[in-house]
PADREN-862816 format. One record per residue: x, y, z of N, C-alpha, C in turn; residue in three letters. Coordinates in steps of 0.02 Angstrom, whole numbers, plus 50000, padded with zeros to 5 digits. Layout:
N
XYZXYZXYZALA...
//
This chain:
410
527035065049844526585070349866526025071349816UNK525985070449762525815074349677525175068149709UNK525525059749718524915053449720524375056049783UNK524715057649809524465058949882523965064049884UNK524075069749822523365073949826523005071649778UNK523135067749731522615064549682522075060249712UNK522365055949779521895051849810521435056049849UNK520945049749836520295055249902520515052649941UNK520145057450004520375058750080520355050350126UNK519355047950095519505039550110520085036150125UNK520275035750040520885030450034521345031350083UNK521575037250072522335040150113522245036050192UNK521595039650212521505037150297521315028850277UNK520935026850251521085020150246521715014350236UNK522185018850204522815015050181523395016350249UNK523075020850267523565023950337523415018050389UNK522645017850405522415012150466522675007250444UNK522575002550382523084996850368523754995750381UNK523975000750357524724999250382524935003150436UNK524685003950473524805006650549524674997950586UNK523974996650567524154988850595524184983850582UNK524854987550551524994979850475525014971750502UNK525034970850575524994964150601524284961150578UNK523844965350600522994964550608522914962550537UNK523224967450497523034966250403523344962150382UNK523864959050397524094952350361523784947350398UNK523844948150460523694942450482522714940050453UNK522534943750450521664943450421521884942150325UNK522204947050293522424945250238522654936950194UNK522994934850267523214926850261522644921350267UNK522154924850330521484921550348521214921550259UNK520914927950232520614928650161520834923650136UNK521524923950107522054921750055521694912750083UNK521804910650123521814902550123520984899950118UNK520634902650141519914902250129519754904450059UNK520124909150008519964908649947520324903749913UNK520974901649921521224895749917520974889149931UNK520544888449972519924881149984519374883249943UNK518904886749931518664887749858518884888249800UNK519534890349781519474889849708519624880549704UNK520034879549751520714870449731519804865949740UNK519564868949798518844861249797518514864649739UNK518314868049716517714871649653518104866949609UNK518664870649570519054865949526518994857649521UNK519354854349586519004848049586518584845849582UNK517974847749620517314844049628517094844549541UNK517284852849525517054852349447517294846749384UNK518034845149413518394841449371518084835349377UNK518144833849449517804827349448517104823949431UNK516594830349439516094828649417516104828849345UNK516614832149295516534831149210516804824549201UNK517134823649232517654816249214517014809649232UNK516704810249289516204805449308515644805049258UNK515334811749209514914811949176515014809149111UNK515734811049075516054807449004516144800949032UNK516374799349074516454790249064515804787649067UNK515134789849116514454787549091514224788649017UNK514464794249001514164793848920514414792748842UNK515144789548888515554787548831515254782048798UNK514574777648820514474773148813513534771648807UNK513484780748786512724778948790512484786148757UNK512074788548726511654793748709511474798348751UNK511394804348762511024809048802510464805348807UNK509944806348742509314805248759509214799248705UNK508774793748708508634787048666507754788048673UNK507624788648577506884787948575506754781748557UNK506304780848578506004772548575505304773048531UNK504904768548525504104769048503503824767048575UNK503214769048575502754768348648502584761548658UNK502624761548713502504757948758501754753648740UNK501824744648717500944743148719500744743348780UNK500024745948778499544748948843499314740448840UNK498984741248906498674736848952497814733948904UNK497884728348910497334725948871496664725148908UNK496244726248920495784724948970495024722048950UNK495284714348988494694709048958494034709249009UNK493524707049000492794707248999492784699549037UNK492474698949076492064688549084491564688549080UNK491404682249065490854680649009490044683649044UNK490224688149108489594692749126489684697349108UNK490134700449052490124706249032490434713749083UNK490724709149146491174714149201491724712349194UNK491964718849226492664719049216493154718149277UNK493424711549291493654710249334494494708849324UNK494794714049393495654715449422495784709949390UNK495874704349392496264699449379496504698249304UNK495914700049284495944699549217496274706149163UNK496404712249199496914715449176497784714049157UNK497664711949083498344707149094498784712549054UNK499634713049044499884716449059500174713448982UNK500254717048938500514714548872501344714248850UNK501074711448810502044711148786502444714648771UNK502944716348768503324723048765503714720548695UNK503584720648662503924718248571504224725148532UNK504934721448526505404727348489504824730048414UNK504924734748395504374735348333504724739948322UNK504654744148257504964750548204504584757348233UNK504954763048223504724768048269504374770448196UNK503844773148211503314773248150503664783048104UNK503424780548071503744787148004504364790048041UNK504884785548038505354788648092506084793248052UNK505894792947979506094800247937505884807847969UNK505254806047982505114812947982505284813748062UNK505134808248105505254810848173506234814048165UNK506474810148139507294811148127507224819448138UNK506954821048061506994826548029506714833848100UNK506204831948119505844837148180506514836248241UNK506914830848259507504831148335507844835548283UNK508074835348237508724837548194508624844948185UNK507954848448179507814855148175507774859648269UNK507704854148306507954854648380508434858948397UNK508414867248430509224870548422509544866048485UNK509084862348535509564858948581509884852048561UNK509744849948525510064843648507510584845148457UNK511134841148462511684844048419511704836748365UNK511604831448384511704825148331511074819548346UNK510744816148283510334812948319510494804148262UNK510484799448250510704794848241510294791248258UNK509874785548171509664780048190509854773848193UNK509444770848234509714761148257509244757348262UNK509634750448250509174746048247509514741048285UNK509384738648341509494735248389509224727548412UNK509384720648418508964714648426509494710748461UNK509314704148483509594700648514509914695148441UNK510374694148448510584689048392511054681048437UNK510994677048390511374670948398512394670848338UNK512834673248400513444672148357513774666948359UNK513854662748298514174655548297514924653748257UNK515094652048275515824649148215516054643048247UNK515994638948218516004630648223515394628348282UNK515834625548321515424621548387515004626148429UNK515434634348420515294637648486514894644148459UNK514434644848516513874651148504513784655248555UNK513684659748564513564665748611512844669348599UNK512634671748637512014678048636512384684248598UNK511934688448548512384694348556511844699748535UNK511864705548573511534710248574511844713848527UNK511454715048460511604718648395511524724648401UNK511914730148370511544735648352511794738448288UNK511154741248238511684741748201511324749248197UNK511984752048170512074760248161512394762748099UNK512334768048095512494774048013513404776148065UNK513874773248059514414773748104514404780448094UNK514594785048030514744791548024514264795848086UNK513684793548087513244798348132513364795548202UNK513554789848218513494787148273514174788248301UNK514734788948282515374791148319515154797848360UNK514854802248321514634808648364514634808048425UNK514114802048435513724800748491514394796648546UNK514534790448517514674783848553515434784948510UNK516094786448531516534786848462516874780748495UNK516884775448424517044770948431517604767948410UNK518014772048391518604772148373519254774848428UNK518934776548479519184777648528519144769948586UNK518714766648560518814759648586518834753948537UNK519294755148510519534750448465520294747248510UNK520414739648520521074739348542521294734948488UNK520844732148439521304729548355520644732348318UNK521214731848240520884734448183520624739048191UNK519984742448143519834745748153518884749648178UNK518744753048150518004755348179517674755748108UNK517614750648061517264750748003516774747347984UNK516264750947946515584746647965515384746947881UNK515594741147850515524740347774514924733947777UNK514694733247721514174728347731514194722247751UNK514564720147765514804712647786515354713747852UNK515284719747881515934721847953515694720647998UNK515814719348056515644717948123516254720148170UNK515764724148230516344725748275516014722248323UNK516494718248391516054714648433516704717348496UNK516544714948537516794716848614517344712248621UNK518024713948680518514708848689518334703048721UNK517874703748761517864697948801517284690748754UNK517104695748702516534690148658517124687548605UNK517814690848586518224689248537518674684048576UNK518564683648624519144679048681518734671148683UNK518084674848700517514666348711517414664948643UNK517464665948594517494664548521518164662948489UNK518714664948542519314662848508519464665748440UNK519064671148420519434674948333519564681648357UNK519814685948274520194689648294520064692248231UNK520194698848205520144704848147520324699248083UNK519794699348045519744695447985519444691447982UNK519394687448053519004680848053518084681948057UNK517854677348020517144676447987516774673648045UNK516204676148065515454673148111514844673148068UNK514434667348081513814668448076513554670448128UNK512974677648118512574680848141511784677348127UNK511564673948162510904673248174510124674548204UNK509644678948173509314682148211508534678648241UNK508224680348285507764676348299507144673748248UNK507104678548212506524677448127506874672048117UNK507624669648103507984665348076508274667548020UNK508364672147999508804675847966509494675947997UNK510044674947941510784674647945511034676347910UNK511864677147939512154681947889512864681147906UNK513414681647850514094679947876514474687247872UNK514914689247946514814696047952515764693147978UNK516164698147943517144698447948517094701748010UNK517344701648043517664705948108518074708948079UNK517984718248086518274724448049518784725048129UNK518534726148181518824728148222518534724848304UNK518804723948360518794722948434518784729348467UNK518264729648507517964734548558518264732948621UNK518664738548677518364738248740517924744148745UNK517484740748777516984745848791516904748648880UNK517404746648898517264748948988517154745949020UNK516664737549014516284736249039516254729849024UNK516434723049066516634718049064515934715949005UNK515424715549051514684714349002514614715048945UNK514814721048921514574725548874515184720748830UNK515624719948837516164716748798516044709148790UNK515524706748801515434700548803515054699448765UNK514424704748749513874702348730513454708048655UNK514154712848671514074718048606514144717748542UNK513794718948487514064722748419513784723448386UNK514164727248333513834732348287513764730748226UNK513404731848165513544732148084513244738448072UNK513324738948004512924743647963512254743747993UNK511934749147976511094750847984510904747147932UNK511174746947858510604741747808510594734747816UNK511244734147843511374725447878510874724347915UNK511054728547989510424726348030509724725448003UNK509634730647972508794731647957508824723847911UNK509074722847898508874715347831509134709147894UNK509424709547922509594703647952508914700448027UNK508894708248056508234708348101507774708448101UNK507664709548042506564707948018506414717248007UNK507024722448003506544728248001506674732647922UNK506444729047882506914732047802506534739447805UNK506844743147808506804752847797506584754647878UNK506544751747922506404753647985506844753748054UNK506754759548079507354758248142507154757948218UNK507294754148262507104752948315507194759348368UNK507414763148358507804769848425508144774648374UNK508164780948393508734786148378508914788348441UNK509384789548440510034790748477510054798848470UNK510204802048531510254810148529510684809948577UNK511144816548546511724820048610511274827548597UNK511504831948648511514838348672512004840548667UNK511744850048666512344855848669512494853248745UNK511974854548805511874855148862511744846448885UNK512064842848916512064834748931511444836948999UNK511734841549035511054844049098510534846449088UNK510174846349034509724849348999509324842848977UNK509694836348980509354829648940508674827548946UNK508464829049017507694828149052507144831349026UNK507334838849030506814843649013506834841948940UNK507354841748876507004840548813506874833148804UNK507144828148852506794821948821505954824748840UNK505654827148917504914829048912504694831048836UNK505144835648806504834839448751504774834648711UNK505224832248693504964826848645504474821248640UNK504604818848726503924814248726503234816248711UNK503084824448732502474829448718502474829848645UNK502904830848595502714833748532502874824748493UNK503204820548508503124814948441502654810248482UNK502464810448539502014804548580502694796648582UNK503184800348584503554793748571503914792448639UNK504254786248693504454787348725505304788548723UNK505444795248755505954797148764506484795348840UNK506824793848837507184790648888508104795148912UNK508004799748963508694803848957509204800348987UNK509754802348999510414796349024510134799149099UNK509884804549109509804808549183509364800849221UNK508724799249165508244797549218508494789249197UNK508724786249167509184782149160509944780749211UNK509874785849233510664785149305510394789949344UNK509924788149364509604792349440510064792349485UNK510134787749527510514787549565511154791249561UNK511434790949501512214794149475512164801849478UNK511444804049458511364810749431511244813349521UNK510804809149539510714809949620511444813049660UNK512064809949639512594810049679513064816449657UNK512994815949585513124821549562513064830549587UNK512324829049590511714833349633512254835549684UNK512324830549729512324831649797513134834549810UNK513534833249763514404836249759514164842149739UNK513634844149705513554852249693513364855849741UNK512904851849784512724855149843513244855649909UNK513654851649895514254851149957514724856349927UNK514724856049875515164863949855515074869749886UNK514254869649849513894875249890513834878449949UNK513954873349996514014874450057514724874550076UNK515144872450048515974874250064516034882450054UNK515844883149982515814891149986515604895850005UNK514854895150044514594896850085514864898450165UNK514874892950195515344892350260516174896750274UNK516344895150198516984898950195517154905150191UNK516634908150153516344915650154516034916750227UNK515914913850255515704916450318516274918450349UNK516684913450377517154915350423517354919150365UNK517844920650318517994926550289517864931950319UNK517114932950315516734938950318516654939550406UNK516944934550450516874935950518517624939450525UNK518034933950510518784937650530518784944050514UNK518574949250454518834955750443518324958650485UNK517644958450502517394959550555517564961650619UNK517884955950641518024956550701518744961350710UNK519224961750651519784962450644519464972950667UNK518884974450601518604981350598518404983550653UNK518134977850695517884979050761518184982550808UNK518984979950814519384982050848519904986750837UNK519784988850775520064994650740519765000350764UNK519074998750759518575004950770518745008350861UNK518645002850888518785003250984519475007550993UNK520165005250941520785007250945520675014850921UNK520435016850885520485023650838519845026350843UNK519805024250911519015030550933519185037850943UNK519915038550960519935045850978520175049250897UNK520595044750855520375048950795520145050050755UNK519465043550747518915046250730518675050250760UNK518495052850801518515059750841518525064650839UNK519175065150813519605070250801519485072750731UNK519435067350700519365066750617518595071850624UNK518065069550653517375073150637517385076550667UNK517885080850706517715086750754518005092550696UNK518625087150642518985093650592518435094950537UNK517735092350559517445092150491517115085250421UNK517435080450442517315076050385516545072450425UNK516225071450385515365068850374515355060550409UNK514905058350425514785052650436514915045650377UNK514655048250321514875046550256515165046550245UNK515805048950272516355048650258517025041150298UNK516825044450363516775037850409516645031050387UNK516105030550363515735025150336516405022250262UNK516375026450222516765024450178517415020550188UNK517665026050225518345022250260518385016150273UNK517885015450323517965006450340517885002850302UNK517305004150252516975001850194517674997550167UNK518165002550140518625004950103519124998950128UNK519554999550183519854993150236519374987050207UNK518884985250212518584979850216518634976350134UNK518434980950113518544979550044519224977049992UNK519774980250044520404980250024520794972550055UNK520344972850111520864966550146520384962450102UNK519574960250095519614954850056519884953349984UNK520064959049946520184959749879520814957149889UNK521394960249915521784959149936522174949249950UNK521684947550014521664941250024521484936549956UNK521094940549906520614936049852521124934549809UNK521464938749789522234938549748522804933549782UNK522934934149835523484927849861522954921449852UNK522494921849883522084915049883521994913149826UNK521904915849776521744913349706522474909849676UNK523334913749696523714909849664523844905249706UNK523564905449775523784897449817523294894349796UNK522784893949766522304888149744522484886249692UNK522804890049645523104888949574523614884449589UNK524104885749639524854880249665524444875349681UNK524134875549725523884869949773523554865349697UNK523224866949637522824862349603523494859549565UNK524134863149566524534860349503525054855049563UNK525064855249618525284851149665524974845049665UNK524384845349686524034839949674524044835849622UNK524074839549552524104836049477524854832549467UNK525214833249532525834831249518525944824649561UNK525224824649616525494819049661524884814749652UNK524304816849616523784811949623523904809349557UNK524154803049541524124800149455524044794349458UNK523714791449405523664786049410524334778249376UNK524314774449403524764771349387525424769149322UNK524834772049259525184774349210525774781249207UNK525594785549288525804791249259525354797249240UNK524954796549213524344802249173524094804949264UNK524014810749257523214812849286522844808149298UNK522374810249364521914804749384521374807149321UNK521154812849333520534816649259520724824049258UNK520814827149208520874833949209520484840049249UNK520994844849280520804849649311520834855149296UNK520264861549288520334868249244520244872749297UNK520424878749285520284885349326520494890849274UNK519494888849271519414894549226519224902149252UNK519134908349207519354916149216518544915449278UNK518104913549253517464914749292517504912149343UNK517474905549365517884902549454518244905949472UNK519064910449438519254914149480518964920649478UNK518534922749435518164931249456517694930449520UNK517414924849507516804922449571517024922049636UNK517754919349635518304920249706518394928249724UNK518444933049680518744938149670518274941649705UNK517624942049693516794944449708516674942349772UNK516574936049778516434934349834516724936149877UNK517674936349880517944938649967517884946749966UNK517824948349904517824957549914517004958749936UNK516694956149916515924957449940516024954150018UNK516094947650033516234947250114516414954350146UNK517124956650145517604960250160517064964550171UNK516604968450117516104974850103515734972850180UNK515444967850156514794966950208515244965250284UNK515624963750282515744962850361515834969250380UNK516294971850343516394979750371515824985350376UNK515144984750345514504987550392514394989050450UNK514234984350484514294984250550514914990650603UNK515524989850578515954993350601515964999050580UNK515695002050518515715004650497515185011450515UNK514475008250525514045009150559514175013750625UNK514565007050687514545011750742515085018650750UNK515735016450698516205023250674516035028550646UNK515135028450617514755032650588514675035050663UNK514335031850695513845035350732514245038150834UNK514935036350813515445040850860515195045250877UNK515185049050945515085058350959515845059850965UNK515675065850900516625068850920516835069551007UNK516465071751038516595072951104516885068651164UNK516305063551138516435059551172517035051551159UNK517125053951089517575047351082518495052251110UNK518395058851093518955061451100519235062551181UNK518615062551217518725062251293518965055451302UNK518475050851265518705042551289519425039851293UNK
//
């Protein structure tokens, strides 16, 4: 009795209509509950899956890679002193040293969006040991700064990830066509004709049949002496706080060093494209799903209102305001989606740890990790109680605008 006068008058008549037609309220309650349960289990996934799709692209590459610009277009004259199409010839594109590239270092590094930036020096080399030779795309890097970026010790499958002046890490499938193995000695030969005898510290997989064929690394002072660039580096290498953010500051950077900046975004168009488009199919799952939500308690209020015309009626003939009316339904509407938002949230929670139990991959592990975090489920929480709000308007509305008289005759 004591709860019963503490509550306002709303609640009471609101909690009364619910469980008077407690069929109507569960049964709409269950509707909520499973439609917040298909938003949180797809939000969760699509999110999981899109982090898992984004780390394996960049396990193997930089946010953003500065380069030096691009040589412009040369444009020749004939011997009449005009300038003729044909003769716009299109110049060579030659690796070269990114000019005072201390200080450019120093300006990404004072960057609050960039979190690590790492220089390299990169060339095509000739790897030989006896009869047999391969192509091999060099790079050499400051390892300490470059694990940040690329951690390469996480693809190590022998020895280890050490880059001493004479170390070399190269790919499995280039250690297989070479036939050596951790310890064993290559000559490294570069196109100037510079060489160099470099130990295999450690074997890379790198993901990527290619990339394992035709990869590796030394020191940054190695490279620079072996490739023609003594104190100069071909690229720095940048990660981000924000990886979705890579576009807009590579722009910035291309604007303030004139240098060309290159993001993994505009580098995997297509990828980032698809990405895109799982955000937008979310979008619209949650969308759609909030609809019907917000139709079922609707329709549910609808017919509440038609059933309990005579005591709403009755109710404004004893006195209570239109506003008051209004609240009430308000009140129902609000309750069944809140209500529904709470079961739906722990069946999306079962439903994601079900799944983590039947989708694995052949080892056993998880296909990629799945989170459900406090904000996905507050956003579930908001969304069906705001449905619930807004559907119940409408009903709410014409229970406002009852004539005592006439609903009590009805």
């Amino acid at each position: 009795m004591l709860l019963s006068r503490l509550q306002p008058f709303e609640w009471i008549v609101a909690s009364r209509f619910l469980r008077e037609g407690r069929m109507q309220s569960l049964f709409i309650t269950v509707g909520v509950a499973i439609g917040v349960a298909v938003i949180v289990f797809m939000s969760a996934l699509l999110q999981g899956l899109q982090a898992n799709l984004v780390k394996r692209v960049l396990t193997a590459q930089p946010h953003i890679q500065i380069l030096p610009p691009k040589e412009k277009v040369r444009i020749q004259h004939g011997q009449d002193g005009a300038l003729h199409a044909d003769q716009i010839q299109a110049p060579l594109q030659r690796l070269k040293s990114i000019d005072q590239w201390q200080a450019v270092l120093n300006l990404l590094r004072s960057m609050p969006d960039v979190r690590v930036a790492s220089p390299a020096v990169t060339g095509s080399t000739f790897i030989m040991r006896g009869a047999a030779s391969r192509s091999l795309s060099l790079t050499a890097v400051n390892l300490a700064l470059y694990q940040q970026i690329v951690n390469l010790s996480d693809k190590v499958v022998a020895g280890q990830a050490r880059l001493g002046t004479n170390d070399i890490l190269i790919g499995t499938e280039l250690a297989a066509d070479m036939g050596v193995g951790v310890g064993d000695k290559l000559l490294v030969q570069s196109a100037t004709g510079a060489s160099n005898h470099f130990v295999i510290a450690g074997i890379l997989d790198l993901g990527n049949k290619g990339a394992n064929q035709r990869t590796g690394y030394v020191s940054l002072h190695s490279g620079q002496s072996l490739l023609g660039y003594p104190g100069g580096v071909t690229s720095i290498d940048i990660t981000l706080h924000d990886v979705y953010a890579a576009e807009v500051v590579a722009q910035r950077i291309q604007t303030q060093t004139h240098l060309q900046a290159d993001s993994w975004i505009k580098n995997n168009a297509q990828f980032f494209s698809a990405v895109k488009s799982q955000s937008l199919a979310n979008t619209a799952i949650r969308f759609f799903v909030g609809l019907s939500v917000a139709f079922g308690i609707a329709s549910v209020l609808v017919v509440s209102v038609v059933q309990r015309s005579k005591e709403i009626g009755i109710l404004r003939a004893m006195g209570i305001s239109r506003g008051q009316v209004m609240r009430i339904f308000l009140l129902q509407g609000g309750l069944l989606g809140l209500g529904g938002a709470v079961v739906g949230c722990a069946l999306g929670i079962l439903s994601l740890q079900l799944w983590l139990q039947i989708a694995r991959t052949p080892e056993g592990t998880p296909m990629f990790a799945v989170t459900t975090d406090f904000w996905m489920l507050s956003g579930a929480l908001v969304l069906a109680t705001l449905s619930g709000l807004l559907a119940a308007l409408a009903p709410a509305l014409r229970a406002a605008r009852l004539d005592p008289v006439v609903a009590i005759r009805g």
